[in-house]
C-alpha positions as CSV (number, residue, x, y, z in Angstrom):
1,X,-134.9,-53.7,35.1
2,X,-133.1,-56.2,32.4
3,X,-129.9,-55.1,34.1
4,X,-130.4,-57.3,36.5
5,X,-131.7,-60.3,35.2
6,X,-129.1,-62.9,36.6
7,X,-130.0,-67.0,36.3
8,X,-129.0,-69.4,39.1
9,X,-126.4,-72.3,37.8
10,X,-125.0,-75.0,39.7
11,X,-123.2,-74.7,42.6
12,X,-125.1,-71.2,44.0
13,X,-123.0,-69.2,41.2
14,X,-125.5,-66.6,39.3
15,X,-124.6,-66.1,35.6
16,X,-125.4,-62.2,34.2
17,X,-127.1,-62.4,30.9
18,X,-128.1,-59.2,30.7
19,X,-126.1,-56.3,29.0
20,X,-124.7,-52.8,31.2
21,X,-127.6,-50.2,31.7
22,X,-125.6,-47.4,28.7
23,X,-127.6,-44.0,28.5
24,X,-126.6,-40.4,26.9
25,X,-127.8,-37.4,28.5
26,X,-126.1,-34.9,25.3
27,X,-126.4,-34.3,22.9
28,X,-129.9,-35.1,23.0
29,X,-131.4,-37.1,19.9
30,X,-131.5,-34.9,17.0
31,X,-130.9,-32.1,18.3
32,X,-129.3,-29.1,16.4
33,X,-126.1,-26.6,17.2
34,X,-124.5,-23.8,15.5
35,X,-121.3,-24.1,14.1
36,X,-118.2,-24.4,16.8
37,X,-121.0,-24.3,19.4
38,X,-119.1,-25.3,22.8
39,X,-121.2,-28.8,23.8
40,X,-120.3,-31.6,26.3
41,X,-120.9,-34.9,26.3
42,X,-122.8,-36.4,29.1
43,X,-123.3,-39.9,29.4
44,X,-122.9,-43.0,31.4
45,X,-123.1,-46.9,32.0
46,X,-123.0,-49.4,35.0
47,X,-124.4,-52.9,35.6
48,X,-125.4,-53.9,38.7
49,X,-124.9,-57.9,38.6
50,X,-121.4,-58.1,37.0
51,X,-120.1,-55.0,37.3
52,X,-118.7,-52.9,34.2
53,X,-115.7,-54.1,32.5
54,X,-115.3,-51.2,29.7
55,X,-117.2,-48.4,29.0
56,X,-115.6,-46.3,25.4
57,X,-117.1,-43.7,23.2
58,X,-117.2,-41.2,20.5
59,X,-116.5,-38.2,23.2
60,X,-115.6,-38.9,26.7
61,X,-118.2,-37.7,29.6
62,X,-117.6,-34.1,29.8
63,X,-115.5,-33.5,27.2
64,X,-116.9,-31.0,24.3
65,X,-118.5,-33.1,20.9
66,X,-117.3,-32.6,17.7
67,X,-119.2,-29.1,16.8
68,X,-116.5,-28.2,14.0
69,X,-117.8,-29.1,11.1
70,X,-121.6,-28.6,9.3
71,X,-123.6,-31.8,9.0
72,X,-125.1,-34.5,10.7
73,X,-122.7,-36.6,13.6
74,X,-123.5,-39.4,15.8
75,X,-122.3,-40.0,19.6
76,X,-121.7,-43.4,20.5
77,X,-121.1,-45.2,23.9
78,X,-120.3,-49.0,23.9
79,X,-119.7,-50.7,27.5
80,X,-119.0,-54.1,28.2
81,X,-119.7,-56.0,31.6
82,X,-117.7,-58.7,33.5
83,X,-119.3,-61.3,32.1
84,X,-119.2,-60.4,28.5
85,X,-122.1,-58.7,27.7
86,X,-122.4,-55.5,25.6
87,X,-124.3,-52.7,25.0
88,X,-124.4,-49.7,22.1
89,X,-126.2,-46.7,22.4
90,X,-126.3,-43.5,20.0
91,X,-127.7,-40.3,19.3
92,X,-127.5,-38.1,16.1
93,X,-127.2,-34.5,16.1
94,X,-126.6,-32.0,13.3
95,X,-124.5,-29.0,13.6
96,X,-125.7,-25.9,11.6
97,X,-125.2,-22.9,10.2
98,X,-127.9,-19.7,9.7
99,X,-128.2,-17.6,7.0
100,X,-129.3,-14.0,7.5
101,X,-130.3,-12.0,4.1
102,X,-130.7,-8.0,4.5
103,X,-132.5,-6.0,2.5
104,X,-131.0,-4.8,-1.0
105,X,-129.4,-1.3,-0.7
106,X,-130.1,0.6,-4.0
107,X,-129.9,4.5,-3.3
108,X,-127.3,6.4,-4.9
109,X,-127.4,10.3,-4.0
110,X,-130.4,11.5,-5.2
111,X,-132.2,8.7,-7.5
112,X,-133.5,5.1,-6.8
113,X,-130.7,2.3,-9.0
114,X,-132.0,0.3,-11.2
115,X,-132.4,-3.0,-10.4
116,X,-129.2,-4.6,-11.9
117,X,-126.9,-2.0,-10.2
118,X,-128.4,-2.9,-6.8
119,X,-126.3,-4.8,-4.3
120,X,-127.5,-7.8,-2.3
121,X,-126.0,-8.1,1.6
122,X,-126.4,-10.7,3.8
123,X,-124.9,-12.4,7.0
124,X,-124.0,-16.1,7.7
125,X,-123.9,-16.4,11.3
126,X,-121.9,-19.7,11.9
127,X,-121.3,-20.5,15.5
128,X,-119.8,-17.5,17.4
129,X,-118.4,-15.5,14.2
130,X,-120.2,-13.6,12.0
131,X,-119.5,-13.2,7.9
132,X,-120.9,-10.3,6.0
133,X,-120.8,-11.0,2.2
134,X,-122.4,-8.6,-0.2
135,X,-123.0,-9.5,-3.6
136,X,-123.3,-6.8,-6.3
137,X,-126.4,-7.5,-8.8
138,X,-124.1,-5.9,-11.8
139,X,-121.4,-7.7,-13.5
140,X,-118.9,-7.1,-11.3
141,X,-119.6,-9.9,-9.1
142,X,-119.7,-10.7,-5.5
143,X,-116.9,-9.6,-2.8
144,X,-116.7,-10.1,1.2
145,X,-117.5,-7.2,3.2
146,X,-116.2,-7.8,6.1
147,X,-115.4,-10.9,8.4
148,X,-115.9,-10.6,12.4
């Protein structure tokens, strides 16, 4: 294992040219979470020869990632050893958010609306709340339905 890798200088002193071990166990690469989704970071570093100087990153080890916001984010871990060395890792993952459409409602008492007087209704379920919009096909535009 290159974490190891020590050469043997003058005098019996071994010199450490190889950077810490650095590994993330989560978020995995590319992997994918709802909105506010509660997820921890998990990662580590050591070396064996020098020992471990520093060790900083994005989200500390057990602490929850940044889930807050839609889009693509990127866990980072930099460590340093004794003897100078470094090491980066990261890993990208996306938070998301899923639509849900529903069927158009068009009944009104007895007779089938027309098209254009239909409305549309659909759900956006982002993270652990849930958004129902419906949107009227007629001119009167869109409004919320409800928000849980």
């Amino acid at each position: 294992m290159a974490a190891g890798k020590a050469q043997q200088a003058g005098d019996g002193v071994r010199v450490d040219l190889t950077p810490p071990v650095t590994r993330i166990q989560s978020p995995t690469r590319d992997a994918r979470y709802l909105l506010r989704q509660p997820v921890r970071a998990d990662w580590w570093a050591f070396d064996r020869l020098s020992g471990l100087e520093s060790a900083e990153a994005s989200a500390p080890s057990g602490e929850p990632l940044d889930t807050g916001t839609p889009g693509f984010h990127t866990l980072w871990v930099f460590a340093r050893d004794r003897a100078g060395n470094t090491a980066r890792v990261e890993v990208d993952y996306q938070v998301i958010c899923i639509v849900e459409t529903v069927l158009p409602s068009g009944f009104f008492l007895d007779r089938l609306l027309p098209p254009e007087e239909r409305v549309m209704a659909g759900r956006f379920r982002c993270g652990l709340g849930i958004l129902s919009v419906s949107r009227s096909l007629s001119p009167f535009g869109s409004r919320i339905a409800s928000a849980r």
